[in-house]
C-alpha positions in Angstrom: -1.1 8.3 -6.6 1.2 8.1 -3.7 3.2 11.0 -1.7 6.1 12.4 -3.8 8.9 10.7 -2.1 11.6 12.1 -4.9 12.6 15.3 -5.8 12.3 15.9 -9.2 15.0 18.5 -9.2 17.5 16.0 -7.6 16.8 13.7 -10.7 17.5 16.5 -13.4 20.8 17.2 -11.3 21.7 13.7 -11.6 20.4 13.3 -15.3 23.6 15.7 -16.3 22.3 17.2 -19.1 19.6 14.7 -20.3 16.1 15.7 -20.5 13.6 14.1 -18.2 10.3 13.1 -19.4 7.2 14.5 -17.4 6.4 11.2 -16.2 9.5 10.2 -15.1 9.5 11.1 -11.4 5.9 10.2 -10.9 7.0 6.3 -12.2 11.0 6.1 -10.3 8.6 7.3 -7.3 6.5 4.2 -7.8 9.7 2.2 -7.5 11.3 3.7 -4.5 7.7 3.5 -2.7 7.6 -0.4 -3.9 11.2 -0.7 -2.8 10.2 1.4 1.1 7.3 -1.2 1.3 9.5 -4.1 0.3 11.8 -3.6 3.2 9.1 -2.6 6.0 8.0 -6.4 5.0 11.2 -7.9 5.2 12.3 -6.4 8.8 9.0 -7.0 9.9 9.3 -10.4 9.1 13.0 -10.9 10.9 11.1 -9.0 14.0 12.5 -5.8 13.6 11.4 -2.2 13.3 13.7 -0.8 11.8 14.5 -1.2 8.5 18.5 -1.0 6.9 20.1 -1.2 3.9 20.2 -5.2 3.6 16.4 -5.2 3.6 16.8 -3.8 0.2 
C-alpha cells in the first residue's frame, strides 16, 4: 500500500452526512496516486518538470 495521500477526515467533511465505508479512503487514494503518476508521465513527456492542472 502506498503513502496516505488523502485525509480521511476531509472526505467525511465533504460526504455531508453520508457514511464512509472503511475502505473508502484507502481505494480514492489509489485513484489520486494513479492520477499524481499519470501527470508526472505526461509533463515528463512534453519535457517539463513540473506538473499542472492540464496534465490531468
Amino acid at each position: 500500500m502506498t503513502e496516505m495521500v488523502v485525509v480521511r477526515s476531509k472526505i467525511k467533511e465533504l460526504a455531508e452526512g453520508m457514511n464512509v465505508a472503511g475502505d473508502f479512503a484507502e481505494h480514492l487514494n489509489e485513484e489520486v496516486v494513479s492520477l499524481i503518476k499519470k501527470a508526472c508521465e505526461r509533463a515528463k513527456a512534453n519535457k517539463r518538470s513540473t506538473i499542472q492542472a492540464r496534465d490531468l
